[in-house]
C-alpha positions in Angstrom: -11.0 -17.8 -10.1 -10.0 -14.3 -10.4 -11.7 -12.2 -13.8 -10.2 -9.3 -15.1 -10.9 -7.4 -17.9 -9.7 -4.0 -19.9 -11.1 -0.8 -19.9 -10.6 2.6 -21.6 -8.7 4.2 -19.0 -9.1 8.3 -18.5 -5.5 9.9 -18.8 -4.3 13.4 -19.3 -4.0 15.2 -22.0 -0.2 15.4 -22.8 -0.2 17.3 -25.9 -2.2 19.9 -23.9 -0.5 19.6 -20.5 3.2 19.0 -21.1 4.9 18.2 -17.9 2.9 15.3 -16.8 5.2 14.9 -13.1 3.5 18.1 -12.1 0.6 16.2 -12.2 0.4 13.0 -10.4 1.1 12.1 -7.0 1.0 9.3 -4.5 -1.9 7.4 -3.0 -4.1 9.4 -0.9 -3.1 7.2 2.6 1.0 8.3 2.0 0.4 12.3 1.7 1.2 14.1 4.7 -0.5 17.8 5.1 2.5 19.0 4.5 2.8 17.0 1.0 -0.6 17.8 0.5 0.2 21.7 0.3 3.1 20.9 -2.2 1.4 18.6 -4.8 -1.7 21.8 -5.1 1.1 24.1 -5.4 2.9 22.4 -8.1 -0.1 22.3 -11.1 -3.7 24.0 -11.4 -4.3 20.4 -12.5 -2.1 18.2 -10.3 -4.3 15.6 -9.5 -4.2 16.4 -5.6 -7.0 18.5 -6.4 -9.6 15.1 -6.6 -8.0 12.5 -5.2 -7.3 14.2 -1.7 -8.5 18.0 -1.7 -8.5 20.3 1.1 -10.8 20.8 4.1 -12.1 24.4 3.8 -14.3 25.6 6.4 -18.5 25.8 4.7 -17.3 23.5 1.5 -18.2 20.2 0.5 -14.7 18.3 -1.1 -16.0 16.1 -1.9 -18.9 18.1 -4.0 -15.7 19.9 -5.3 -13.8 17.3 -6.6 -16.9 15.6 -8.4 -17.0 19.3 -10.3 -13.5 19.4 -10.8 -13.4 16.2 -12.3 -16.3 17.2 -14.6 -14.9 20.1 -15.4 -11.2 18.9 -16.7 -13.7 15.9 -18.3 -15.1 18.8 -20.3 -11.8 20.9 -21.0 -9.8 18.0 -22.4 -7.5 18.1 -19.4 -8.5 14.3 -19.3 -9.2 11.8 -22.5 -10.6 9.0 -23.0 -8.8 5.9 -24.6 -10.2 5.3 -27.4 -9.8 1.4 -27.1 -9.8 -1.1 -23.8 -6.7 -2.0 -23.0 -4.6 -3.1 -20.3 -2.0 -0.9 -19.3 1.8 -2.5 -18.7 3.4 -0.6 -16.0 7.2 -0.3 -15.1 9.2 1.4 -12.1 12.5 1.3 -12.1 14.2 2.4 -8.8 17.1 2.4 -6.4 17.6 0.4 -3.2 21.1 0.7 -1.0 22.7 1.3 -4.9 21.3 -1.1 -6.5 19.1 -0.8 -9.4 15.5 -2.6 -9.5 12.6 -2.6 -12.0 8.7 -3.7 -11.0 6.6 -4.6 -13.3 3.2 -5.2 -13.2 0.1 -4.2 -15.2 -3.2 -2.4 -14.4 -6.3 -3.8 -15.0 -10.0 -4.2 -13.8 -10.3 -6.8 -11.4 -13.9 -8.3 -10.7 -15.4 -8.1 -6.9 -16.6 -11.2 -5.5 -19.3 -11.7 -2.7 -18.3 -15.4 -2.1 -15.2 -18.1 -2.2 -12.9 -15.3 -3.3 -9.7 -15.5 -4.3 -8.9 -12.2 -3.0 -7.3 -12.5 0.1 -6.5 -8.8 2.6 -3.6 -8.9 4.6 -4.2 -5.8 7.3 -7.2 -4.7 9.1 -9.0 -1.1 7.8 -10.2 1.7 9.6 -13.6 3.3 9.9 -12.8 6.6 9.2 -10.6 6.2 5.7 -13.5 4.1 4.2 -15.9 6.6 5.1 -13.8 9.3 3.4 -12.8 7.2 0.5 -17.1 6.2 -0.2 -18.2 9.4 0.1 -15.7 10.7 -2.4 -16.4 7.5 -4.6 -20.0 8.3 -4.6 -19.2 11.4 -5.7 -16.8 10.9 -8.7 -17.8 7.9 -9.7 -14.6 6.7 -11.1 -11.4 4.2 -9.5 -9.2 7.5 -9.6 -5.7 5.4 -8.5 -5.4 1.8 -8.6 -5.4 -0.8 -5.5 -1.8 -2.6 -5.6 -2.4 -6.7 -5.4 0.4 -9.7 -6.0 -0.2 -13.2 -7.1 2.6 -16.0 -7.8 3.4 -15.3 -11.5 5.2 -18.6 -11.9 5.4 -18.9 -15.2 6.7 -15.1 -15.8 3.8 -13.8 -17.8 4.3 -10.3 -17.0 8.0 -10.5 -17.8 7.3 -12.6 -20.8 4.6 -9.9 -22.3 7.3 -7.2 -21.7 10.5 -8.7 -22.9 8.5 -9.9 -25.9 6.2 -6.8 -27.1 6.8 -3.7 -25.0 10.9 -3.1 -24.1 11.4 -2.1 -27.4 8.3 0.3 -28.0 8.1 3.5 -26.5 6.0 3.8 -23.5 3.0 6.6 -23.4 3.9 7.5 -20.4 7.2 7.9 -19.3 8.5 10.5 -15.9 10.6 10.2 -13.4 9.0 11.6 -9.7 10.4 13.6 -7.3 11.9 10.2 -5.5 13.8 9.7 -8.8 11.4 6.3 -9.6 11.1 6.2 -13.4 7.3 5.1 -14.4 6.7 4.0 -17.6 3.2 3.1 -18.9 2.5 0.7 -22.4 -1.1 0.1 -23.9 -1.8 -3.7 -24.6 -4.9 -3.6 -26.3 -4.5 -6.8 -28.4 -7.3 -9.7 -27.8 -4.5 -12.0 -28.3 -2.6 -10.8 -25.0 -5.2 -10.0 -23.1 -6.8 -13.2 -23.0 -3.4 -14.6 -21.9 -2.9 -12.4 -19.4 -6.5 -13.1 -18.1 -5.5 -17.3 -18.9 -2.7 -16.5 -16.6 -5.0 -15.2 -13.4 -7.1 -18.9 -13.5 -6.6 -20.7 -10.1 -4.6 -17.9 -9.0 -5.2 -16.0 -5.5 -4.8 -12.6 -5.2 -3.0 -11.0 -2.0 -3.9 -6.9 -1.9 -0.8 -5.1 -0.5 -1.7 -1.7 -0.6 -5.7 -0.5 -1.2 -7.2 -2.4 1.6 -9.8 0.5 2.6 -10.8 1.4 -0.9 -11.3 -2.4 -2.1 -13.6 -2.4 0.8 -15.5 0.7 -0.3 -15.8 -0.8 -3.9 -17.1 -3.5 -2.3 -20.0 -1.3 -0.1 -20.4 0.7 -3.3 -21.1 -2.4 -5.4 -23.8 -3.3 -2.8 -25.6 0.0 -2.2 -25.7 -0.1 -6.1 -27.0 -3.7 -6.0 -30.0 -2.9 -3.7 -30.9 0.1 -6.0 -30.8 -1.5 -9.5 -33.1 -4.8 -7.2 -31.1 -6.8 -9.9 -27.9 -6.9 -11.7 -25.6 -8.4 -14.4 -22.5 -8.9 -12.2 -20.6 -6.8 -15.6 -21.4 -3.1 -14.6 -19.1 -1.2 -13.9 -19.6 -0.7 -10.5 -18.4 -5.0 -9.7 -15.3 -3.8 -10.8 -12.2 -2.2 -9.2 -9.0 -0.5 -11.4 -6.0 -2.8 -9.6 -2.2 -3.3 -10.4 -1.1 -6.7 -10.4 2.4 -7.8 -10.2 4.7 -10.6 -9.4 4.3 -11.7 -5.6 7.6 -13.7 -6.2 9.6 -11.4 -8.4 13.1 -10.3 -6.9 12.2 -6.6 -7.9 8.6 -6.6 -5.0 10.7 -4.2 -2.0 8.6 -4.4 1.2 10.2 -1.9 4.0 9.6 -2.0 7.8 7.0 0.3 9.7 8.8 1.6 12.7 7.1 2.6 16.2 7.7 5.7 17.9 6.1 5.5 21.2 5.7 8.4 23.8 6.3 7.0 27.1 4.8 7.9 30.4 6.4 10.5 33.2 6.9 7.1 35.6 8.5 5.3 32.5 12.3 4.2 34.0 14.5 2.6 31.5 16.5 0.4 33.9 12.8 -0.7 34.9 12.0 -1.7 31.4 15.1 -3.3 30.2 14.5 -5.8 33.6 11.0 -6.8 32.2 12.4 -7.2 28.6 14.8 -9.4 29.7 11.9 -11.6 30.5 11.4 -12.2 26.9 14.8 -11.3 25.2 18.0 -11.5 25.2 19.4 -8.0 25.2 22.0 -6.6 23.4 23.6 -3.2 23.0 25.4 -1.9 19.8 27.2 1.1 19.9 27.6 1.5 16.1 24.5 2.6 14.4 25.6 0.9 10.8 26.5 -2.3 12.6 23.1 -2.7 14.5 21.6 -2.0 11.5 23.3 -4.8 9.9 23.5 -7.5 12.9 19.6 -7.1 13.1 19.4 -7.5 9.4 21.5 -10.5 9.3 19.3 -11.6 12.9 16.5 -11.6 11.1 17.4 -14.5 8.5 16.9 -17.0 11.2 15.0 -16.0 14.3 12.7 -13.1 15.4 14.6 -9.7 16.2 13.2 -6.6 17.2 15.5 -3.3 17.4 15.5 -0.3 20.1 16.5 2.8 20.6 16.5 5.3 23.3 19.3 7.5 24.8 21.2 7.6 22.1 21.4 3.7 22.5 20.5 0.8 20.2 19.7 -2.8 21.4 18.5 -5.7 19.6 16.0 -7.7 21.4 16.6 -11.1 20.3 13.1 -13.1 21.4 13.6 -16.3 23.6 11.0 -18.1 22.3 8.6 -18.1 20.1 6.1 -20.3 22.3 5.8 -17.3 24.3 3.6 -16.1 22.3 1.0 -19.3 22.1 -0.7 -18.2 25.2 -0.5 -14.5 24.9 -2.2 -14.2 21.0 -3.7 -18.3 21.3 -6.4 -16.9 19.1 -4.1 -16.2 16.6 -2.8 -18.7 13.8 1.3 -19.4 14.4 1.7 -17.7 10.6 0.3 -14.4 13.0 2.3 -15.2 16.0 5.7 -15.4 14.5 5.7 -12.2 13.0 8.3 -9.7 14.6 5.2 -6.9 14.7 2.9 -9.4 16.8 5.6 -9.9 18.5 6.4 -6.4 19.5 2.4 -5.5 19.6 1.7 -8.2 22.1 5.0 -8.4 24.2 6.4 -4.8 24.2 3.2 -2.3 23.4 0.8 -3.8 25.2 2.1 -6.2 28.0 5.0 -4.0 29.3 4.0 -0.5 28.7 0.5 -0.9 28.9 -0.9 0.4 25.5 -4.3 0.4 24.1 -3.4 -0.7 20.4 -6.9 0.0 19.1 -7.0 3.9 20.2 -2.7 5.0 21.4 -2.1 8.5 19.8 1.2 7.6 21.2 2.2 5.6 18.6 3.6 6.7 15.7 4.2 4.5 12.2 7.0 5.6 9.4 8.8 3.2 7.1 11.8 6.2 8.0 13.7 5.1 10.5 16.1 7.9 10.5 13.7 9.9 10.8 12.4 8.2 14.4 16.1 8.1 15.7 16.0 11.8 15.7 12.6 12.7 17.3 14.0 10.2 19.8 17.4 12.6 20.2 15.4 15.9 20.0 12.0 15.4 22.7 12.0 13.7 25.8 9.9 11.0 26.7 10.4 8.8 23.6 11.4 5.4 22.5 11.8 4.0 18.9 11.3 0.3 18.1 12.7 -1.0 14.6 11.7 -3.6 12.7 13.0 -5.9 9.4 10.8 -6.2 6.7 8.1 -8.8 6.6 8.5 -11.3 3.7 5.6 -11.7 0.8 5.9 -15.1 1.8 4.5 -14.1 5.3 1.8 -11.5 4.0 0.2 -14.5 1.9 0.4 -17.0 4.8 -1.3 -15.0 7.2 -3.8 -14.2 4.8 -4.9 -17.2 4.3 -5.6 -18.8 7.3 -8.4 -15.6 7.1 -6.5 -13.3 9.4 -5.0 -9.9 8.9 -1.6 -8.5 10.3 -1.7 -5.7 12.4 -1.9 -2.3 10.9 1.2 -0.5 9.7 2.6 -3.9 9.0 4.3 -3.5 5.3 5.2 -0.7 3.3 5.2 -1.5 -0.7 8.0 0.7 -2.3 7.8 2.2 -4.5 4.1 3.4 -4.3 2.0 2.8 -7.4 1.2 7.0 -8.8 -2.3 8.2 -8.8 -3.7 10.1 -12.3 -1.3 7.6 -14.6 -4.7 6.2 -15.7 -8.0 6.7 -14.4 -11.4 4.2 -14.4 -14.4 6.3 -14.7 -18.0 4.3 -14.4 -20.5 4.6 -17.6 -23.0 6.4 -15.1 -22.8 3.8 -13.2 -24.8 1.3 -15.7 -21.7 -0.5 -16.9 
């Protein structure tokens, strides 16, 4: 059973620091360098500044951002809530026009060592957790919240809202530079918070987005385990600041994660097509909207993978699925049948030869656009589009106790970092 609990979450100071957009930013594993440079040049105290600081040559960052955070600690740039709570969170964005609003809440979700109901969905990477522990260590604090789904099938979260927040004003309300409007409530009531914790029994928990830093909390949680010989199971430390929302709500967007492959100087296209067909049916659309759409509408009812090369689009519509029961046979069918195994096994690595664990000539971007242009502007590359895996396929896959391939989903929008902040009591709980 899943166990949550409140927590006097660290937030800025907004009488002090007025424009609190200047101030947050996306999780660490979505800023690009170039990002990186914008979000320190926007505030003195953006938030960049800890979460994700720069390399400079003879510092420690991590050192830094343990001081920095200490030193805003001591300056009032951050406060403390004076009360646990659990924080209600809403995003309200735009999708092809049309107006959505996540909700969720943010809350402290306990780590287990056994039978968990916490189920991962993609496979981690050694060099993230390493980053993300050593800066852990360092701050001691959950500075942005992991992003998890569970079946909310009797609407609690929407029920909570419609009930006791729309009508109050939120303590945090700001619309980021991608026009998503995040608004924040405090639900500090015993009353609600033992229903939303009611609501959690029997439930399993699916993370979406924090895979590498629930691992870290769980590594954390055992180094501080083997120091303390013997522990309550309540400090601090067994516990990791997570966002929760609907897994079945209408309002949870997942977006594709393209490929961009560089292809080799002996790579022939008339070659390739000849050992797709193998595999696919292959069809060319001239019409950039309409491929867009017939692969859409392609992927209601069978597996459809998209291409695009010489200013060319095809849909690859698979054969048959059974193709793949010898190729991945270790894998579950819930694995097999997804259009990125699909493209991994078939495509990446049986036809052009890649080395999934370790190609630098593969790139991932939930931007398609973006891809269709590097194709058009340097030689020698190849885009392959995908639809959007469905929740429904994250949570089966998960539980049969595998893990898609990387770069599998994309939760939009992203959940902002420095909204609220979990800081350990010196890690004694």
């Amino acid at each position: 059973m899943p166990k949550i609990r409140p927590f006097r979450a660290l937030i800025y100071n907004q009488q002090n620091l007025k424009r609190l957009s200047a101030l947050v930013c996306p999780p660490y594993d979505v800023i690009s360098l170039s990002q990186q440079e914008h979000y320190h040049d926007l505030s003195p105290y953006n938030f960049i500044r800890i979460l994700l600081g720069k390399d400079i040559p003879g510092e420690d960052k991590y050192r830094r951002a343990a001081a920095l955070f200490k030193e805003w600690l001591g300056n009032d740039i951050f406060i403390q809530e004076q009360k646990p709570a659990i924080y209600f969170y809403s995003q309200q964005y735009n999708i092809k026009g049309q107006r959505k609003t996540r909700l969720g809440f943010i809350a402290l979700l306990h780590l287990e060592d056994k039978n968990s109901s916490v189920f991962a969905h993609e496979h981690t990477k050694l060099a993230p957790k390493e980053d993300r522990l050593r800066l852990l260590k360092a701050v001691k604090a959950n500075l942005s919240p992991i992003f998890v789904a569970f079946a909310d099938k009797e609407r609690i979260i929407q029920r909570i809202y419609q009930q006791h927040l729309q009508d109050k004003k939120p303590f945090i309300d700001i619309v980021d530079e991608s026009k998503v409007n995040h608004q924040v409530w405090r639900v500090d009531s015993p009353e609600m918070i033992a229903r939303i914790q009611a609501s959690l029994k029997d439930k399993n928990i699916f993370i979406a987005d924090g895979h590498h830093r629930y691992e870290v909390a769980c590594a954390f949680r055992q180094e501080m385990k083997k120091k303390a010989g013997s522990i309550t199971g309540e400090e601090d430390f067994n516990y990791i600041m997570s966002y929760f929302t609907n897994a079945e709500s209408h309002d949870l967007t997942i977006f594709p994660v393209h490929r961009l492959v560089k292809l080799g100087p002996k790579f022939d296209m008339d070659d390739f097509k000849i050992s797709l067909s193998e595999y696919f049916h292959l069809e060319e659309v001239k019409d950039k909207t309409r491929f867009f759409f017939l692969m859409e509408k392609g992927g209601r009812t069978e597996n459809v993978l998209g291409m695009y090369k010489d200013k060319r689009f095809w849909l690859l519509r698979l054969k048959n699925i059974k193709i793949l029961d010898k190729m991945i046979a270790d894998k579950p069918k819930e694995y097999r049948s997804l259009d990125v195994s699909i493209l991994n096994s078939l495509v990446l690595k049986n036809i052009l030869g890649l080395n999934l664990e370790a190609s630098e000539d593969i790139l991932h971007s939930p931007d398609a656009g973006q891809f269709i242009e590097r194709v058009d502007s340097i030689e020698g590359y190849i885009a392959f589009l995908l639809n959007p895996a469905k929740m429904s396929q994250v949570s089966s896959v998960a539980l049969t106790g595998n893990r898609m391939p990387p770069k599998s989903t994309y939760f939009y929008p992203k959940v902002l970092s420095g909204l609220v902040i979990n800081k350990f009591n010196d890690g004694k709980g």
